[in-house]
Every structure is written in structure tokens, then in C-alpha cells.
SEGULUM-284788 format. One record per residue (C-alpha): x, z, y. Coordinates in steps of 0.001 Angstrom, whole numbers. Each point is the difference from the previous one (the first is absolute). Layout:
% residues N
<node east="X" up="Z" north="Y"/>
...
END
This chain:
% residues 466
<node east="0" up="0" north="0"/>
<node east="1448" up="-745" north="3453"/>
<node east="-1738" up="1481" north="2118"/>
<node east="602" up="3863" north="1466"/>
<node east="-3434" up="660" north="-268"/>
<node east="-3656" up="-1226" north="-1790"/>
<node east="-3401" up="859" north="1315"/>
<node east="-2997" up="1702" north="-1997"/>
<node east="-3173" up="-1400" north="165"/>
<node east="-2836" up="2107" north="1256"/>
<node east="-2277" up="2063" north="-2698"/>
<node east="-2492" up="2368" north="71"/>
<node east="1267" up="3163" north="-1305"/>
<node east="-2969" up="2375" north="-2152"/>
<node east="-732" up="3608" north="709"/>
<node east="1135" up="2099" north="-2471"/>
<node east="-901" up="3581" north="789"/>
<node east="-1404" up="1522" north="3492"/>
<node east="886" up="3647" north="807"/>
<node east="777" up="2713" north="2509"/>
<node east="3965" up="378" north="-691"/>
<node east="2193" up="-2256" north="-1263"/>
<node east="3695" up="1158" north="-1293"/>
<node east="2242" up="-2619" north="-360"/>
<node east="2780" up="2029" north="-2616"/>
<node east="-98" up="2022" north="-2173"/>
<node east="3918" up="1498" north="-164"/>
<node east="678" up="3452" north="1199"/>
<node east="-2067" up="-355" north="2898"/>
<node east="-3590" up="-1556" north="-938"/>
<node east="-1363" up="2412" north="-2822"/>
<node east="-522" up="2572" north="2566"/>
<node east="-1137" up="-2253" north="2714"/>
<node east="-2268" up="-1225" north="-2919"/>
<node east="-1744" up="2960" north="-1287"/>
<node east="344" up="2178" north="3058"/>
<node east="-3015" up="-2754" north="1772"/>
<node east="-1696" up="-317" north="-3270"/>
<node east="-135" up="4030" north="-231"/>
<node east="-1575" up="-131" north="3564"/>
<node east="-2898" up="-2455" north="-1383"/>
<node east="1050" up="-3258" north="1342"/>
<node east="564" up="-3219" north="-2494"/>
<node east="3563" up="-675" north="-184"/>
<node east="1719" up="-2857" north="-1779"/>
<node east="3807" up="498" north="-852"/>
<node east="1764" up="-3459" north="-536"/>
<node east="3617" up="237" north="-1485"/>
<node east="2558" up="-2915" north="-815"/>
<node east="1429" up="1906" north="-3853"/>
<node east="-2337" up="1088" north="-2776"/>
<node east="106" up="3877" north="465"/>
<node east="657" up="2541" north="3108"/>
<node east="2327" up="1251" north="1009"/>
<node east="2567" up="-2300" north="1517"/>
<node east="3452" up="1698" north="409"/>
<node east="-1275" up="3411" north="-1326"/>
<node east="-367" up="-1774" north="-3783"/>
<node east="919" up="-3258" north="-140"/>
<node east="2374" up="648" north="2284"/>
<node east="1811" up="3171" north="-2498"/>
<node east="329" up="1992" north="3353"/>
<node east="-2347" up="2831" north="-1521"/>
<node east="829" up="1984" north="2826"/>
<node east="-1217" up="929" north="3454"/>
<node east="3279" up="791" north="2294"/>
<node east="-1405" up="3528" north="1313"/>
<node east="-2819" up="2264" north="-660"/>
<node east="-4129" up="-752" north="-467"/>
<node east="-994" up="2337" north="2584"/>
<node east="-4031" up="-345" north="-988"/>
<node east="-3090" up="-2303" north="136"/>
<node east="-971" up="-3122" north="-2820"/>
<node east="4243" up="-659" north="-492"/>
<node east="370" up="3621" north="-991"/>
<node east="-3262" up="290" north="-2306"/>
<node east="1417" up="-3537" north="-1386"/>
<node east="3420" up="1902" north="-1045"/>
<node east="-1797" up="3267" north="-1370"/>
<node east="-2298" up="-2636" north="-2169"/>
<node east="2649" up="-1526" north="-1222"/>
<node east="2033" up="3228" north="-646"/>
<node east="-2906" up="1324" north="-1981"/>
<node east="173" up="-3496" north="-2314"/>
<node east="3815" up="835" north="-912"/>
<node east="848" up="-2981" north="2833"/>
<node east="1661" up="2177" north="2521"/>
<node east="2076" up="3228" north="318"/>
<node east="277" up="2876" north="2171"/>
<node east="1823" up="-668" north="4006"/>
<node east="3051" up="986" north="92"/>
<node east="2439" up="883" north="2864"/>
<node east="3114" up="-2207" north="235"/>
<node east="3270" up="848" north="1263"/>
<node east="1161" up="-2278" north="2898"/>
<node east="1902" up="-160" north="2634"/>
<node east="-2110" up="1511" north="2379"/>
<node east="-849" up="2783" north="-2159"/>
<node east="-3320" up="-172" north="-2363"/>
<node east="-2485" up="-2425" north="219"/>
<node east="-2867" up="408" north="-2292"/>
<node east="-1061" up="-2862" north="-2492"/>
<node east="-2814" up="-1282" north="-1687"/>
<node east="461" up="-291" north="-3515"/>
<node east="234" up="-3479" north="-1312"/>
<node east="-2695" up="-1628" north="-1732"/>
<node east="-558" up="-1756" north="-3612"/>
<node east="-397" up="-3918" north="1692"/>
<node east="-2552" up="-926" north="-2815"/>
<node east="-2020" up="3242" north="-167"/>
<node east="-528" up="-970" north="3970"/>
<node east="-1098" up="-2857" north="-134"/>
<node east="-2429" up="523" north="-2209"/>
<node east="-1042" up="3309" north="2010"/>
<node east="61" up="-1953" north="3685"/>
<node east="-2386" up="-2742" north="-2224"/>
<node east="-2228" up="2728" north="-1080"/>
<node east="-261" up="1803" north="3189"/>
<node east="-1114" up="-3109" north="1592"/>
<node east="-2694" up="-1027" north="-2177"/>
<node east="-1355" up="3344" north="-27"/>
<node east="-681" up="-271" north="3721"/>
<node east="-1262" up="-3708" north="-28"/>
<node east="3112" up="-1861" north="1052"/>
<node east="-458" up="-3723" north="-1246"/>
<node east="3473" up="-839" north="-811"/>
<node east="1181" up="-3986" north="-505"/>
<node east="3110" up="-191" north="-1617"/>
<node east="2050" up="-2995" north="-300"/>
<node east="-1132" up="-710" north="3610"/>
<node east="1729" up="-950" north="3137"/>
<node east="-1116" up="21" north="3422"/>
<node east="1087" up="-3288" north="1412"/>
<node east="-1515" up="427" north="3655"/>
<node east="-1972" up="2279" north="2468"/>
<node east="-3466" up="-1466" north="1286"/>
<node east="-162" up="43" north="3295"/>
<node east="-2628" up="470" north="2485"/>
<node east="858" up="278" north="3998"/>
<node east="2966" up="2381" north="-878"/>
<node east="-2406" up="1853" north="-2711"/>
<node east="1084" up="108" north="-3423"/>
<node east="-3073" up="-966" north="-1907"/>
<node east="1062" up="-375" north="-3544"/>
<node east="2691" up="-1849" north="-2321"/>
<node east="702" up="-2495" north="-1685"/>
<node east="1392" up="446" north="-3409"/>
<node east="1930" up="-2202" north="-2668"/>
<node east="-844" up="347" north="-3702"/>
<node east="-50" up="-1586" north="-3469"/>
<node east="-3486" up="-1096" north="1232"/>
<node east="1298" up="-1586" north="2940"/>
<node east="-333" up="595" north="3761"/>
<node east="-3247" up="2919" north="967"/>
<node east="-367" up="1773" north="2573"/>
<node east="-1550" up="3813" north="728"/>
<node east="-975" up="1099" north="3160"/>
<node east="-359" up="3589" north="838"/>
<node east="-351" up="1922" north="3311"/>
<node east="3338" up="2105" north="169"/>
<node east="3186" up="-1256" north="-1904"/>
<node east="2950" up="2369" north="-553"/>
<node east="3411" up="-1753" north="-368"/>
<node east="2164" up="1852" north="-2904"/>
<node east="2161" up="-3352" north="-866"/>
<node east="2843" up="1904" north="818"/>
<node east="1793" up="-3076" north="2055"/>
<node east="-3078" up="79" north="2353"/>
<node east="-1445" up="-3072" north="-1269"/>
<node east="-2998" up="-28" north="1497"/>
<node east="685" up="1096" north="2986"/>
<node east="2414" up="-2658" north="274"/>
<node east="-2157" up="-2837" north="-467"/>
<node east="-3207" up="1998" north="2283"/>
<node east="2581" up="-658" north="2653"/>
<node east="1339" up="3831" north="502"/>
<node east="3645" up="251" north="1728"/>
<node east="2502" up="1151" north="-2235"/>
<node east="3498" up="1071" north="-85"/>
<node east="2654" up="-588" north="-2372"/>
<node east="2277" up="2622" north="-1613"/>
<node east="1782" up="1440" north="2815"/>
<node east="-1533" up="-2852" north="2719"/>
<node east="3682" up="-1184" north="839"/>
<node east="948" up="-3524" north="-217"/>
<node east="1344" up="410" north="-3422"/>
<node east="-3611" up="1993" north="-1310"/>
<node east="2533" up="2710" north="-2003"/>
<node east="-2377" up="1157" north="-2801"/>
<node east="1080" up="2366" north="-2646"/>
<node east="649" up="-1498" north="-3008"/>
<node east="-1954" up="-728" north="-3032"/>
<node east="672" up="1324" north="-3447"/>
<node east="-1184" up="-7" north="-3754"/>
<node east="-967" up="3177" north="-2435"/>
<node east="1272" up="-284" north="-3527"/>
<node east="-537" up="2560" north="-3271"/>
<node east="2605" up="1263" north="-1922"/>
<node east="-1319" up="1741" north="-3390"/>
<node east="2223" up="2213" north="-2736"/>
<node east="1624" up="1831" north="2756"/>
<node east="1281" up="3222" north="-1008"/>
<node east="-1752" up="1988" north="2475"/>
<node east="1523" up="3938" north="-569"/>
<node east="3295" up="-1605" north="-56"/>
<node east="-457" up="-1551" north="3334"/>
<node east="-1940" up="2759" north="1686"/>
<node east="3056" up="2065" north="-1096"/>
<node east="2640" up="-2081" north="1144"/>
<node east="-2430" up="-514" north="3918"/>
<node east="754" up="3714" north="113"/>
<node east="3544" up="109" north="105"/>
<node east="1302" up="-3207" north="1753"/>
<node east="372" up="-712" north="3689"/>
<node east="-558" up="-3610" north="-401"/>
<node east="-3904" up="729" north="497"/>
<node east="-447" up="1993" north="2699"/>
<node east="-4108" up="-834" north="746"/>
<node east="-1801" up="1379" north="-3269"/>
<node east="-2595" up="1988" north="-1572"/>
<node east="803" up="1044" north="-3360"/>
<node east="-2994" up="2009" north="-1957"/>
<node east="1132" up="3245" north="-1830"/>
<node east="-1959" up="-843" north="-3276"/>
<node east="588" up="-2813" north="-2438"/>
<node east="-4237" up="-596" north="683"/>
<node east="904" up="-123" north="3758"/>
<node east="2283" up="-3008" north="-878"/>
<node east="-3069" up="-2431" north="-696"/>
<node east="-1216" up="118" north="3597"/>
<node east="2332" up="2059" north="1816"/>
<node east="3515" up="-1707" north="270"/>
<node east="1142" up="-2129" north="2868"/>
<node east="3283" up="-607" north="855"/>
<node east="1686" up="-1933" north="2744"/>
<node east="3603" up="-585" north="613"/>
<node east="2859" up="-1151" north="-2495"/>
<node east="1787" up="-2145" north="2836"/>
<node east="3268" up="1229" north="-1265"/>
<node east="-64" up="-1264" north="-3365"/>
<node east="-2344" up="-2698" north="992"/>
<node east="2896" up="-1529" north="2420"/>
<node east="2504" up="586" north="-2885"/>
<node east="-2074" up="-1702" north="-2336"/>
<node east="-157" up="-3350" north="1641"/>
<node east="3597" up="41" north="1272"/>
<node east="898" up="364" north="-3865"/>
<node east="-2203" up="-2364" north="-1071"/>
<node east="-190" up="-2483" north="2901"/>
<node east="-3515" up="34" north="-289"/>
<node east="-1360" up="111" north="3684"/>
<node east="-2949" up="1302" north="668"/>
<node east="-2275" up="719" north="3195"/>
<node east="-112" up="3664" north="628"/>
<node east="2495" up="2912" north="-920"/>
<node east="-3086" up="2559" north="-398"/>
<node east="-2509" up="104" north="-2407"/>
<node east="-3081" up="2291" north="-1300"/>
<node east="-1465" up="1195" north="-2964"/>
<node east="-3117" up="1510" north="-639"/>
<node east="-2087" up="775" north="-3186"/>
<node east="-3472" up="-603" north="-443"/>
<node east="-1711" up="806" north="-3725"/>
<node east="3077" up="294" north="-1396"/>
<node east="984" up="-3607" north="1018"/>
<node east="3333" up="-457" north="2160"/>
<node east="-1068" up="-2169" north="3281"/>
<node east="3220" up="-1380" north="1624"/>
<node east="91" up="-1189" north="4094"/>
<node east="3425" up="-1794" north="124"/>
<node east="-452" up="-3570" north="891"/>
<node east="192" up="-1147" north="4212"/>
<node east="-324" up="-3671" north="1156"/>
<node east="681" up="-153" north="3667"/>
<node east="-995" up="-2291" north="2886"/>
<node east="-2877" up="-1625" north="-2047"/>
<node east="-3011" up="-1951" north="1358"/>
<node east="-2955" up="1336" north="-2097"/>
<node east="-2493" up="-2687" north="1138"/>
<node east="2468" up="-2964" north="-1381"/>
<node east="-800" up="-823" north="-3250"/>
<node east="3633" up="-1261" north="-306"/>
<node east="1718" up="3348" north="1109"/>
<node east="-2539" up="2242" north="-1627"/>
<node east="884" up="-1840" north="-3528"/>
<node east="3764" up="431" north="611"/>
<node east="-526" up="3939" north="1215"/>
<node east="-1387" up="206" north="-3888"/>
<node east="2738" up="-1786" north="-1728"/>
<node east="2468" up="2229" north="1681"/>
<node east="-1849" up="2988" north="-966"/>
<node east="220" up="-835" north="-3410"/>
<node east="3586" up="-294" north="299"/>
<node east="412" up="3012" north="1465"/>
<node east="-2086" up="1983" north="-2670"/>
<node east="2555" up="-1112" north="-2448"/>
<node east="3040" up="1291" north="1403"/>
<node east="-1975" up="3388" north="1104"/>
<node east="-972" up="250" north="-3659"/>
<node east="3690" up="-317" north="-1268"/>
<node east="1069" up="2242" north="2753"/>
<node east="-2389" up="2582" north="-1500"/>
<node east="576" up="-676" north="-3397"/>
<node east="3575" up="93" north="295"/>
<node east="843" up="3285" north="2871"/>
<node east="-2885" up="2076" north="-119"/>
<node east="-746" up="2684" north="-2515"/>
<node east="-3131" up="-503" north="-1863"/>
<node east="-151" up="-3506" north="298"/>
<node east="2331" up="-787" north="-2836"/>
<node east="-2813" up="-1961" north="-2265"/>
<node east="-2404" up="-699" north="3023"/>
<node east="-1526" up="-3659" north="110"/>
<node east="-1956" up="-1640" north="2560"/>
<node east="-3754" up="438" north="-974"/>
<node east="-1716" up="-1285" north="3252"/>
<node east="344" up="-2013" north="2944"/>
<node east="-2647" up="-252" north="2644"/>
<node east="-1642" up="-2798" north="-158"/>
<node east="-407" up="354" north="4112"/>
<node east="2846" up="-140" north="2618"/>
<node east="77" up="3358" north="2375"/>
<node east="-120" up="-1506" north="3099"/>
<node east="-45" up="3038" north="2717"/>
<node east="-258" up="-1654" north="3731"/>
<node east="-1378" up="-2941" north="1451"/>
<node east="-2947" up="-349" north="2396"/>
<node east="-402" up="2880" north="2246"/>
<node east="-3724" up="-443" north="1861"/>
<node east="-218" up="505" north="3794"/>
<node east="-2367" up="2576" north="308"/>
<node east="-1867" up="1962" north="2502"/>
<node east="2768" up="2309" north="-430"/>
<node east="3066" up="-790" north="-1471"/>
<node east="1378" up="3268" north="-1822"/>
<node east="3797" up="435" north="1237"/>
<node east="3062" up="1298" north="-2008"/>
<node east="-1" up="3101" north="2535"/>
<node east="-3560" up="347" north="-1064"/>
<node east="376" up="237" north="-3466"/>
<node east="3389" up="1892" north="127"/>
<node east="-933" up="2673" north="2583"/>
<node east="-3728" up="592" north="-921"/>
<node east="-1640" up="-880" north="3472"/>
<node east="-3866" up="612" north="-160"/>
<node east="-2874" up="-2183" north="66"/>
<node east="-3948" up="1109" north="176"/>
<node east="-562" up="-2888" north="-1928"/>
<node east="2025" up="291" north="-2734"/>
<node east="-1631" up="-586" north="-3656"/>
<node east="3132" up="1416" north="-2061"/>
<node east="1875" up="2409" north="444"/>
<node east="2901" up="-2025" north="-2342"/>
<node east="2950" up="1776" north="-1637"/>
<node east="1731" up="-2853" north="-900"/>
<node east="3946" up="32" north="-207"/>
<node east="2271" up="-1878" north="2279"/>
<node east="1027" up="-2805" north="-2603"/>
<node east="2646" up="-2711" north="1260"/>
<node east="1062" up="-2697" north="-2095"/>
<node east="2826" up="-1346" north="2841"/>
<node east="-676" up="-3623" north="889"/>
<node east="4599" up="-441" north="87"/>
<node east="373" up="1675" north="-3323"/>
<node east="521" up="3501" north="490"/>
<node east="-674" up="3338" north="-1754"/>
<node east="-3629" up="410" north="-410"/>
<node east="-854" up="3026" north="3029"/>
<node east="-2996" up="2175" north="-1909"/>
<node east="-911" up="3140" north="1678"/>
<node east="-2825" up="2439" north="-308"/>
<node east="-1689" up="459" north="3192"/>
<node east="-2811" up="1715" north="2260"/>
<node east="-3413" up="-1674" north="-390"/>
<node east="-1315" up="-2358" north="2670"/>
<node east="-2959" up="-1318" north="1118"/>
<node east="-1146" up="-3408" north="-405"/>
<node east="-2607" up="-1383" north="2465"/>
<node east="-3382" up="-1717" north="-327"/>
<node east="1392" up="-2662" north="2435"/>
<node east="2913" up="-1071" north="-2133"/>
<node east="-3099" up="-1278" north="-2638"/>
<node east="-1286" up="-2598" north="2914"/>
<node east="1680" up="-3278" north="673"/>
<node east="-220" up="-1107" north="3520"/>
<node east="-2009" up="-2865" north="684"/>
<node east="-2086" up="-562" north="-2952"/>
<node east="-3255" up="2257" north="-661"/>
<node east="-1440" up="1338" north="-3898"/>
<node east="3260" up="327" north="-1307"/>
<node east="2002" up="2991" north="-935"/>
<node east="3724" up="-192" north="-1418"/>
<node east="920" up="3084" north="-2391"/>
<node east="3260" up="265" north="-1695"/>
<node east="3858" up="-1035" north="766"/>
<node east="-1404" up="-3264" north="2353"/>
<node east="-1601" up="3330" north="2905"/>
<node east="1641" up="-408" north="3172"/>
<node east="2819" up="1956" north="-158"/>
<node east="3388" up="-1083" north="1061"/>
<node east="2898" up="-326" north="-2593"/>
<node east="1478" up="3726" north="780"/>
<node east="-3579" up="1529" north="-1035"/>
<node east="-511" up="-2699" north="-2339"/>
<node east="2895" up="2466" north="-2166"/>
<node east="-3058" up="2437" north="-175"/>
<node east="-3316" up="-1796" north="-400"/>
<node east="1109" up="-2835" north="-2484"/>
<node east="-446" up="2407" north="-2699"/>
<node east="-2384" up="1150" north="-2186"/>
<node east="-1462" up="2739" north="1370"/>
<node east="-439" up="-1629" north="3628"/>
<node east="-1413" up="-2953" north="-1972"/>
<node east="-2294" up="1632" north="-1675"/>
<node east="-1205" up="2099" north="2582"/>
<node east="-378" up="-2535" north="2889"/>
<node east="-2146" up="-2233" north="-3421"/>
<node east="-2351" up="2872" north="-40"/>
<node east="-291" up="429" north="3833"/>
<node east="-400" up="-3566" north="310"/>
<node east="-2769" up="-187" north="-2646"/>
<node east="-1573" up="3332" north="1730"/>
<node east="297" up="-1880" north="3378"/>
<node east="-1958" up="-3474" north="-1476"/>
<node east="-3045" up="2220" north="-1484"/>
<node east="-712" up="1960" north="3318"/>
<node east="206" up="-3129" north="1623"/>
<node east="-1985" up="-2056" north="-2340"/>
<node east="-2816" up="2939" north="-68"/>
<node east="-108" up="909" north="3967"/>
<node east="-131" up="-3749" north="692"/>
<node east="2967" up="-85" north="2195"/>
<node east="3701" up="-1787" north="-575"/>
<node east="2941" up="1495" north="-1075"/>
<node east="1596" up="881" north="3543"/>
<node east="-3131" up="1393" north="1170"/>
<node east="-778" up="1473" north="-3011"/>
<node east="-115" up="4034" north="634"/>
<node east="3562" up="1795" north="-713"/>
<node east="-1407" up="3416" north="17"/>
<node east="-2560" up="-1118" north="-2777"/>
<node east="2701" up="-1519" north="-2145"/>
<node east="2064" up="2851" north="225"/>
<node east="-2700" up="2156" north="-1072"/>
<node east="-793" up="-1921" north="-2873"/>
<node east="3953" up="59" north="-980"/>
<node east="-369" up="4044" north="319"/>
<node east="-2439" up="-182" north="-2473"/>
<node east="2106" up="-1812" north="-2825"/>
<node east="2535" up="2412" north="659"/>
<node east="2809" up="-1672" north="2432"/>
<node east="1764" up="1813" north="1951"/>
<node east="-1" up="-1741" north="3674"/>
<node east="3093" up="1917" north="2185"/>
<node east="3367" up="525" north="-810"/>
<node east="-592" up="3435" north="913"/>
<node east="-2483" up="608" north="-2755"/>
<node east="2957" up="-568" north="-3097"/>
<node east="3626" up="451" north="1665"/>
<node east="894" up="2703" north="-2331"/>
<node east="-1050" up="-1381" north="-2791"/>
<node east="2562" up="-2802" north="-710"/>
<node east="2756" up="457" north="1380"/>
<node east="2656" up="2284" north="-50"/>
<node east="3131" up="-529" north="2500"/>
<node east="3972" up="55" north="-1292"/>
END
């Protein structure tokens, strides 16, 4: 074909579904946005792109939110899951910066069928194998969207849609501003990685090795051998790591890596691809590739210097690449590092989120994870400027790339998802749009499921300073 581009021919495109709330994802993010509406009454459709929820919580291997569950649907979703054998007790990690308390990791499959479960017990029609291709459009109102299936092109139109894509998808293509990374010329995003599973790991014998050498400095190491199948997490081994490739000549992309354990499984995060465009099919392909590579040499590293790992073997890789920064959503209010670091306050904050300060470093440094004060996260950081019906929720709120550290993980995602979903019902029900929609009343109705709202309210409870 010569030429750059063709042109499709007009069709009429067939309604699918009509609603009150549409959630395009299901990941991390959507489940709560998802049932939190449905729980409030309203009709909620959940559209996501894989065959089961969860995104980078279980496909994904991450298992783990980077800070405490401080209350609401996210912490009733952990205690759930903890009472099906898919989740241990929190646990308080030594860091840097003293100890920052944990959520326990979660079994990935017992998740997502529990996130399923939750969803159709509070009427969520989920379509998996689905992707939203487009945003309908209506005078700057976001109407509906249009959606790409095995059954060809539908489309669903609803009266409040909530963006949990992750890359701010929708918001994109509605015609919200957004910012890149850090903004700069060069858009510096941290970088992407892949999960892997390592199984016949000799647990005691590592756990007892963690105790004694200095080349792991960030750790939490549980007394009892039962502790061990939820409980250890263990970041460091730079020394040996460094050693290891010089030796070898294998190079790889980061000199610090974590383990955690989650059912007894061992859940490795060692892989980094830097300076990758996620939205080129091209580059996102070759980010893969190179995480595969890397997974071998971390898995001889292992195998090879670490105690316990002796007879290890790769079990699982995700089938998902962790991509943790891209669009960040202009906003109302954009959430600053200074924010999110220093705790300012907000009236209309919806979480109070205890997230920790997580940096992957765009130029290849040591990974910077420190447990910190709780901050707020404002209403206003939900609504993109310029377009009306549509709320963002998850790591695409506007939030510059220094709080972006904070509220791309799980527990910020998660609890702007269920303030988002709050936010669409009240709407939906008072007959108003989503940035008229009454703050005061969605707070309330957050109260009620439990989540705490100021930073105030739970600054003891997760952190402990060095």
C-alpha cells in the first residue's frame, strides 16, 4: 500500500447497553469505581480490555499495595480475601525512613475471582474481551462509548463515565489537557517493568540468611516459618547484584531488586526498561523482549548467589508489562509533590491515602521507597478541565510526576476508583454533573463505607519514623 493513510467508510454503529456509569477498566482502579456506584443503586457497566480483573494487582504478579489500606471497599476487599486464605496479615517494613506499614500481598488468582464476585453481587455488567476505542461526544459532554469486540464495533451510552484506563485514555480522546511524565521536553517517565515467579525456593534458608547480611537493608522478615507465606519482602542485594553481572558480563537494568511472598509463591520485581514510549506498538513490543532477557539473567543471579534459591526455576511471567507513568490529567487541581510529601489539607479530599513514596528513577538509579505521613487527595484532581461527565480515578489523576511517587499505587488507586464511583452515583441520582455534583454528600457517603477522609484521622497508624 502506498499511501500514509486509508479512509473508513461511514457506518452506523448499534447500541449495545444504556446505563448510568460507565467504567472503562477494570485493573486496580475500576472494581471499586465499579461496585462502589452499583452499591449506591445506579446501573453500572465495567468494560475491560483482558479476561479477568485485576490488571497489575494479578495479571500483573504485583500482589501488593505499596503502603497501608487505611479503610473503606479496598480494605473490606483485603479482609475478604484474607478470610479466603488469599491474603495475609500487614506488616511493618523496615526502610530507610524508619517503618512504613504494609499491606499484605495477595493470592493474584483468588482476587480475581473475588473482585469478579464482588461485582456481580452488586449488579456490575462486566464485558470482557472489550476495548473502548473512542469517547462519544456531545458539546464537550461525554455521552457514552464506543467499544470494539469480537462482535464488532457497539456502542453504550451512559450519563457519567469514569476513566480507570490507567494511561487516561479517555480523557485523551474527550479532548482533556494532559501532561506527560515530568512535562519537560523529554516527558521523563519512570520506567516500566515485568513480575516473574520463582517456585522451590527454600524459604527458612533465605529468611535466615535476610537476617544476617547487610546486602538487604529494606526488609520485613516474619518470625514464624507460617509468617513466611505472606510476610517476607525484601529489597536490596545491590552488592552482590553488581558483582554478579561484572562476573558474568551479563548487564542488566537496575542494581536493586525486591522480593516478596505471596501464598507461599516467591514474586520477583527485577526487570527496568527505560525511556520507553508505551503508546508505540513498536517500543512497547521491544520493552517486553528486553524484559524477558532480563528475567533470565535475574533468575541465574538468584539461582547462583542467593541462599535458598539453589533449585529455584522460573514458574511465571506476567503475561502484562508494568508500565508505572504516562498520562498525567490536568485537573481542577493538580496534586503537587509538596502536597503529597508534606500533607497539606484539602476540605475536599475523598482519601485520606497512605501510600508510600515509590520511585523507580527515570536515569537508572536506586529505587527511593520510603514510608511516609498520609496525604490528602482532592475531589478536584478526579475532574479534567474542559470536558463535563467524566471522572479520571487511578495513576492518570492530575498530579504532577513528584506526587505521582505517591498516588500511582494501589492504595491511591483504589481509593480515588471508589470515590470516583461514589462521585458518579450522587451525581447520577441528584441529577446534577460531576463538578457540581455535592462534595459534602459524597464524602458522607465515603464515611459510611468506612474511609477515612484526613490525614489527620490515621497518621499514627502507618508509619513509624527512623
Amino acid at each position: 500500500m502506498s499511501s500514509t493513510y486509508i479512509t473508513e467508510p461511514a457506518r452506523q454503529i448499534p447500541l449495545l447497553l444504556d446505563t448510568d456509569v460507565i467504567v472503562v477498566g477494570g485493573g486496580t482502579t475500576g472494581p471499586l469505581a465499579a461496585i462502589a456506584a452499583a452499591r449506591q443503586g445506579r446501573r453500572v457497566v465495567m468494560i475491560e480490555r483482558f479476561g479477568s480483573l485485576g490488571g497489575n494487582l494479578t495479571l500483573g504478579l504485583n500482589t501488593k499495595p505499596s503502603g497501608a489500606l487505611v479503610g473503606g471497599l479496598p480494605l473490606e476487599i483485603w479482609n475478604l480475601a484474607r478470610s479466603m486464605g488469599g491474603a495475609g496479615d500487614d506488616y511493618m517494613a523496615v526502610v530507610k525512613t524508619g517503618g512504613v506499614k504494609i499491606a499484605s500481598p495477595c493470592d493474584p488468582e483468588i482476587m480475581k475471582m473475588l473482585l469478579t464476585r464482588l461485582c456481580a453481587e452488586a449488579g456490575v455488567q462486566i464485558l470482557f474481551e472489550t476495548v473502548v476505542s473512542a469517547p462519544l461526544m456531545d458539546n464537550g459532554v461525554v455521552t457514552g462509548v464506543v467499544i470494539e469486540s469480537k462482535s464488532g464495533r457497539q456502542f453504550i451510552s451512559g450519563k457519567v463515565v469514569i476513566d480507570c484506563s490507567a494511561d487516561a485514555d479517555v480523557a485523551a480522546r474527550a479532548g482533556a489537557s494532559s501532561v506527560m511524565g515530568d512535562g519537560d521536553v523529554e516527558k521523563v517517565m519512570q520506567p516500566v517493568s515485568m513480575y516473574f515467579t520463582m517456585d522451590r525456593v527454600d524459604l527458612v534458608r533465605l529468611a535466615d540468611w535476610a537476617r544476617i547480611t547487610d546486602d538487604v537493608p529494606a526488609r520485613a522478615i516474619p518470625d514464624t516459618v507460617e509468617g513466611l507465606a505472606y510476610g517476607l519482602w525484601l529489597t536490596g542485594f545491590n552488592s552482590s547484584l553488581k558483582k554478579f553481572q561484572r562476573d558474568t558480563g551479563i548487564q542488566l537494568q537496575r542494581d536493586n531488586i525486591t522480593l516478596k511472598t505471596a501464598g507461599g509463591r516467591m514474586y520477583v520485581n527485577a526487570t527496568r526498561v527505560m525511556g520507553v514510549d508505551v503508546f508505540s506498538p513498536l517500543e512497547f513490543t521491544n520493552a517486553v523482549l528486553e524484559c524477558y532477557r532480563q528475567i533470565e539473567g535475574v533468575a541465574r543471579y538468584l539461582r547462583e548467589c542467593i541462599p535458598g534459591f539453589e533449585n529455584a526455576r522460573i514458574e511465571q511471567i506476567a503475561p502484562v508489562l508494568g508500565v508505572r507513568e504516562t498520562r498525567h490529567v490536568v485537573g481542577d487541581y493538580t496534586l503537587t509533590g509538596d502536597d503529597a510529601l508534606n500533607g497539606h489539607h484539602f476540605e475536599d479530599s475523598i482519601a485520606a491515602d497512605a501510600s508510600a513514596l515509590d520511585i523507580h528513577d527515570p536515569k537508572g538509579a536506586d529505587v527511593d521507597f520510603q514510608g511516609l505521613r498520609p496525604y490528602e487527595i482532592p475531589y478536584r484532581c478526579l475532574l479534567p478541565q474542559g470536558v463535563e461527565q467524566l471522572l479520571v480515578a487511578g495513576r492518570c489523576i492530575s498530579a504532577d510526576h513528584a506526587a505521582h511517587a505517591r498516588s500511582r499505587n494501589m492504595p491511591a488507586c483504589m481509593a480515588t476508583g471508589q470515590a470516583a464511583g461514589v462521585a458518579a452515583a450522587v451525581a447520577v441520582e441528584s441529577g446534577t454533573t460531576v463538578r457540581q455534583v455535592s462534595v459534602a454528600e459524597v464524602q458522607k457517603r465515603l464515611r459510611a463505607l468506612g474511609m477515612p477522609l484526613f490525614s489527620e484521622e490515621v497518621k499514627d497508624a502507618v508509619h513509624e519514623p527512623a
